[in-house]
C-alpha positions as CSV (number, residue, x, y, z in Angstrom):
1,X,120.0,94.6,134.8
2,X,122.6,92.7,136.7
3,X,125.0,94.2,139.2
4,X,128.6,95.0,138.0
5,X,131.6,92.4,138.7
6,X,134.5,94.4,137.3
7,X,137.7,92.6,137.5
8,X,141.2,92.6,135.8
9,X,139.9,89.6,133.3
10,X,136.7,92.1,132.4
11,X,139.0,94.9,132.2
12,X,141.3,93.1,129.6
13,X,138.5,91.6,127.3
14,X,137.1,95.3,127.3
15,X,139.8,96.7,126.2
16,X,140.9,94.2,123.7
17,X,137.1,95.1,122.3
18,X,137.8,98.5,122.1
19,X,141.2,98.1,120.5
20,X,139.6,95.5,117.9
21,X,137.2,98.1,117.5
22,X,139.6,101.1,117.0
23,X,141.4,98.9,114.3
24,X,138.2,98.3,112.1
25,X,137.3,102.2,112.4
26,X,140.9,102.8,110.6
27,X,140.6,99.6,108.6
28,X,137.4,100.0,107.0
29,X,136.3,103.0,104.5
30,X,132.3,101.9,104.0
31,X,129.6,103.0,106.7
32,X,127.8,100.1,106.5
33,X,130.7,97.4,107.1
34,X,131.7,99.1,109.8
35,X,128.6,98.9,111.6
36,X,128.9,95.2,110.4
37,X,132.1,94.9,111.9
38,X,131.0,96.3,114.9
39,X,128.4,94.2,115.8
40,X,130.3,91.6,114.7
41,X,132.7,92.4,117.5
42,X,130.0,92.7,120.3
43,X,128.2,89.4,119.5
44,X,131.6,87.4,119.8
45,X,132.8,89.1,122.9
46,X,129.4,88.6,124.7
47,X,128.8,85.0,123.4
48,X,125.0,85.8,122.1
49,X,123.0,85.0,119.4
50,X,122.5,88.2,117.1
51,X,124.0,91.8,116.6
52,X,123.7,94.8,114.6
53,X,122.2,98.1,113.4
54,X,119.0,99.2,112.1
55,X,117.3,102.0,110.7
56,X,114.5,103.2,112.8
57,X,111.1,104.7,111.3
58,X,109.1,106.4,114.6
59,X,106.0,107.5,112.4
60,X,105.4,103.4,111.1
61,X,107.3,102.4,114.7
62,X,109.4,100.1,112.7
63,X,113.1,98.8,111.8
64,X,114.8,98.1,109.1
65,X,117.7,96.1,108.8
66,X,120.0,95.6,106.0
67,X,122.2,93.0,107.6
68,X,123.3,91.2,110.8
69,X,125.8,89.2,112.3
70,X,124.6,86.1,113.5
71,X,125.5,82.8,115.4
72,X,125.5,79.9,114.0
73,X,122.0,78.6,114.3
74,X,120.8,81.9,114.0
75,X,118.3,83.1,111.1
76,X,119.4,86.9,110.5
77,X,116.1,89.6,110.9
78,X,117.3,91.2,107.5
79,X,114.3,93.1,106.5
80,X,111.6,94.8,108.2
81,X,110.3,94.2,111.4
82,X,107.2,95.8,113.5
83,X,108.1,96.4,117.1
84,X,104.4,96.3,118.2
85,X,104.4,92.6,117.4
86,X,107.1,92.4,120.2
87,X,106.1,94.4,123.0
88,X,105.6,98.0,123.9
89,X,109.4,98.8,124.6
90,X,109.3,101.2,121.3
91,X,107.8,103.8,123.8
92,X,111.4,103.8,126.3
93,X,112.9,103.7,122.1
94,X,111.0,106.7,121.4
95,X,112.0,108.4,124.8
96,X,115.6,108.0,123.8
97,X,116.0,105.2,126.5
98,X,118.0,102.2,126.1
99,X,115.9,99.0,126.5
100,X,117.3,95.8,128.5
101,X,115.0,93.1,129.5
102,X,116.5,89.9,130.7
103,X,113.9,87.3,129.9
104,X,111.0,88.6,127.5
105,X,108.3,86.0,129.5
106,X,108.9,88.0,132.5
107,X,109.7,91.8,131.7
108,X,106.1,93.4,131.6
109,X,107.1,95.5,128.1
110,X,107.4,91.9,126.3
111,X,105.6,88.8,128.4
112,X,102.0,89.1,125.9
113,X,104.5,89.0,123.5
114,X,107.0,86.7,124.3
115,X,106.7,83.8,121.7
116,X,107.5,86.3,118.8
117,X,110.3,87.0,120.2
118,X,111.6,83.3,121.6
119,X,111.2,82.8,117.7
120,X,113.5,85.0,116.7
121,X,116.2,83.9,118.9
122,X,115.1,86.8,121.1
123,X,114.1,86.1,124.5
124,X,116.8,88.5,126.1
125,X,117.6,92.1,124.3
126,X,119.5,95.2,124.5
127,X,118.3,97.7,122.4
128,X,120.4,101.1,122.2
129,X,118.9,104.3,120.3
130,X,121.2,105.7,118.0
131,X,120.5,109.6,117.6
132,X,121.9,112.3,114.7
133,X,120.5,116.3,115.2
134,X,119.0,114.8,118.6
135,X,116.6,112.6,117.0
136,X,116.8,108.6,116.8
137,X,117.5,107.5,113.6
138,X,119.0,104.0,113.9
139,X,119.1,101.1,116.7
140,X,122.1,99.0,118.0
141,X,120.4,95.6,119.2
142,X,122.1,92.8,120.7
143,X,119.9,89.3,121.3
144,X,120.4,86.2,122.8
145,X,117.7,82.9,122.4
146,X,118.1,82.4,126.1
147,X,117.5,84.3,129.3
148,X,120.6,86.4,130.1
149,X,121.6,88.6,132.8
150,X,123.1,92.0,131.8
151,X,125.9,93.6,134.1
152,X,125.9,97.1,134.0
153,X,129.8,97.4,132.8
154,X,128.5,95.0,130.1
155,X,125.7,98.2,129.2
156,X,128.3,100.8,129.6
157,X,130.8,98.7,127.0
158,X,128.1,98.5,124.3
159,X,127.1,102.4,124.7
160,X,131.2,103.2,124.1
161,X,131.4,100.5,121.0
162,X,128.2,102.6,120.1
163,X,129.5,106.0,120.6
164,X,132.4,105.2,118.8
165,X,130.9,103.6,116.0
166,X,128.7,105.8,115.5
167,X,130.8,108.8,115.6
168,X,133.7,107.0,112.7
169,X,130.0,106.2,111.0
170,X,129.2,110.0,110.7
171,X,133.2,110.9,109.7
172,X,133.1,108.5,106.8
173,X,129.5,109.3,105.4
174,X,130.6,113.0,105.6
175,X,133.7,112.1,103.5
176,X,132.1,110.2,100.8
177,X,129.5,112.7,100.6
178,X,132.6,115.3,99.5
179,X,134.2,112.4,97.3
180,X,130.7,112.2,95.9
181,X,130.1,115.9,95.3
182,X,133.9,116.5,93.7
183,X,133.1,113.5,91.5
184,X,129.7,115.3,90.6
185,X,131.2,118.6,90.2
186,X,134.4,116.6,88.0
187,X,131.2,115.4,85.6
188,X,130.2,118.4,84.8
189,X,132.9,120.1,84.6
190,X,134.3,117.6,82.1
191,X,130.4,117.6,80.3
192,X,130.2,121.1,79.7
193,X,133.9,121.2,78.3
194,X,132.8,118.8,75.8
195,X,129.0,119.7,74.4
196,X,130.8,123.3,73.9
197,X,132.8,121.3,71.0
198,X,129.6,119.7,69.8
199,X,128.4,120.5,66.3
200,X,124.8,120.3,66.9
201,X,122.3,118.9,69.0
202,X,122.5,115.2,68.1
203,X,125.9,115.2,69.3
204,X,125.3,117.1,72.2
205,X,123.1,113.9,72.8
206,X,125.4,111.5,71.8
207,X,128.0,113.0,74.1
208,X,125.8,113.2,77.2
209,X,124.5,110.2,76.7
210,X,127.9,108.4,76.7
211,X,129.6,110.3,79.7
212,X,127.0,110.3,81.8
213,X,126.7,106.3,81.0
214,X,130.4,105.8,81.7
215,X,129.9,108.1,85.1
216,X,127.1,105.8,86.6
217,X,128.2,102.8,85.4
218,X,125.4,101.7,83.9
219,X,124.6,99.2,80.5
220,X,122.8,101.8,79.0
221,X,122.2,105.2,78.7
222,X,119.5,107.0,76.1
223,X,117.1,109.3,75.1
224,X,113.5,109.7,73.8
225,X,110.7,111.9,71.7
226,X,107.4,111.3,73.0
227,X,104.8,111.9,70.2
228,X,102.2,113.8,70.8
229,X,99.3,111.2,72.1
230,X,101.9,110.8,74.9
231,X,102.0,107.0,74.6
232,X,104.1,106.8,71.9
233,X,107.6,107.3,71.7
234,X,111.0,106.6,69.7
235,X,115.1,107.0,70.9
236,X,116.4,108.1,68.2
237,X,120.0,107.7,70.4
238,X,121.9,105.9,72.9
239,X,125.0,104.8,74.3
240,X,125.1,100.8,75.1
241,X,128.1,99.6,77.3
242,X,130.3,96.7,75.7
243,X,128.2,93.7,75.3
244,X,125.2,95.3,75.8
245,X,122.7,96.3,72.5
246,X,121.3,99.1,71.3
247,X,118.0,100.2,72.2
248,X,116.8,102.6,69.4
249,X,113.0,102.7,68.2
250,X,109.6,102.9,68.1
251,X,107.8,102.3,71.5
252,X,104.4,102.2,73.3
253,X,104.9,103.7,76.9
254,X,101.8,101.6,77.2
255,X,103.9,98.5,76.8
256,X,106.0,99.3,79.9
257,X,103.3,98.9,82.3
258,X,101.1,100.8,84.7
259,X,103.9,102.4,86.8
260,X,105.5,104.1,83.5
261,X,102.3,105.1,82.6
262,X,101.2,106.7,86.2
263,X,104.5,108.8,86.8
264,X,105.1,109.4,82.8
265,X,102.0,111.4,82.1
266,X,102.3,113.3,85.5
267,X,105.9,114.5,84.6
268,X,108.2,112.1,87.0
269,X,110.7,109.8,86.8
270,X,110.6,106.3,86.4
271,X,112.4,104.6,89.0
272,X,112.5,100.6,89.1
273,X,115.3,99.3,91.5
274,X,114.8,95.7,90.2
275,X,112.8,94.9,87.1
276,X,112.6,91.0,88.3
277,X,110.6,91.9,91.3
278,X,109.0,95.9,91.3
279,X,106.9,95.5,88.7
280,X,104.6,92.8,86.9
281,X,106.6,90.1,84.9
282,X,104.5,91.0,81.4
283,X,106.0,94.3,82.5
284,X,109.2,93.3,83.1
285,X,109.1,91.5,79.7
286,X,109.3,94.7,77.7
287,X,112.2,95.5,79.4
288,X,114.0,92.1,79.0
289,X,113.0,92.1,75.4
290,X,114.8,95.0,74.9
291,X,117.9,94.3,76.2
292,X,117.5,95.6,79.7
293,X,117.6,92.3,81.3
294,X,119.0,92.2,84.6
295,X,117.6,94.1,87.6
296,X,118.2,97.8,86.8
297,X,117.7,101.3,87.8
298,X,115.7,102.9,84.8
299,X,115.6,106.9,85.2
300,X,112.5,108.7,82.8
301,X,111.8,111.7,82.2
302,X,108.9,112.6,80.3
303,X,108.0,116.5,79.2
304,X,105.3,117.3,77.1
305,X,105.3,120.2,74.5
């Protein structure tokens, strides 16, 4: 790490960085653009080539990261990356420490591995734990595709960006997780009020159905009989939003491939993020043909008498 060379210059850029910063924090209402903005922030005041948060798994030593900011030139790391294939810094990560190595061909965590990371616009790093409950749960990484010297004012700067960040991260999650719970809490309320005016069970059905459709804001919402061979089954109901058809029939669970079968039969949901690319295209056919054609979030349940 280099040696510090504070002067009044330094001092102003910091604090511009921390005023930008404190702007975004009251600007921005979603966790994850704001640890966008963030790094967005550090990678312009610094000049380098990446920044930006990831989600850390210890167990499979890995990261996963949903988005970057990047220089131009710069291929983003969305996705998920290995840290074994880069070195053996993960142990410092796993200790809690921050990692800094100035140029990956000499730093004795990263030389054997030092062509991955020249490829990904990598050869100098700064990689800061993020920890919630005293455990590391996320990372705050900062690369550069050339050989960098970091001063230890520059260090200090990126842990108060990440203090910050992190702390406005934690405020906003626990606010949208009360928005999220009164809006929960609203649905039901509102539900039971109205399948106590229901006639009979059909319309108990048709009601659910309809609100509960409306409240995820989804195409369609309905519900099934399975017969008693457990293959077969029929929706006798639904609710379809505009422009979207109807999806009542007669059905072979068979049809809807080998996942629907698996957690089907052993009572669980169905869950398919993205019909297009989770599951076989024969699979996702049945799917299509039925009117759920774009990538979807299908939710099954399946009890047998």
């Amino acid at each position: 790490m280099g040696a510090t060379s504070s002067n009044p210059r330094s001092e102003l850029q910091r604090f511009e960085l921390l005023a930008a910063l404190g702007d975004r924090i009251r600007e921005i209402t979603d966790p994850a653009e704001l640890a966008y903005a963030a790094a967005e922030l550090l990678g312009n005041h610094f000049g380098i080539s990446r920044a930006g948060y990831g989600t850390i798994d210890l167990e499979k030593e890995t990261i996963t990261i949903d988005r970057d900011w990047n220089a131009p030139g710069i291929k983003s790391l969305a996705g998920t990356l290995n840290f074994r294939n880069y070195g053996s810094y993960i142990e410092d990560l796993k200790r809690g420490e921050t990692v800094v190595f100035e140029n990956a061909e000499t730093d004795p965590r990263t030389s054997s591995h030092a062509e991955a990371l020249k490829a990904i616009s990598a050869q100098s790093v700064i990689n800061m734990p993020v920890t919630e409950h005293g455990g590391l749960v996320a990372l705050l990484y900062l690369n550069h595709s050339a050989p960098r010297r970091w001063a230890t004012e520059e260090v200090a700067l990126i842990s108060a960006v990440a203090d910050r960040t992190r702390t406005a991260i934690e405020r906003l999650r626990a606010e949208l997780a009360l928005r999220e719970n009164a809006e929960r809490l609203a649905f039901l309320d509102r539900l039971g009020r109205e399948i106590a005016l229901a006639a009979d069970a059909d319309a108990v059905m048709q009601i659910t159905t309809r609100l509960l459709g409306e409240h995820l804001g989804v195409s369609i919402c309905a519900y099934a009989d399975m017969e008693q061979d457990q293959d077969h089954f029929t929706i006798r109901g639904d609710w379809s939003a505009p422009g979207s058809p109807s999806i009542r029939g007669y059905y072979s669970l068979a049809d809807f491939g080998r996942l629907a079968v698996t957690n089907l039969s052993a009572n669980k949901p169905l869950i398919i993020n993205n019909n297009l690319e989770e599951i076989a295209p024969e699979e996702a056919k049945t799917f299509q043909d039925i009117g759920i054609r774009q990538p979807s979030v299908c939710l099954w349940s399946n009890k047998a008498d």
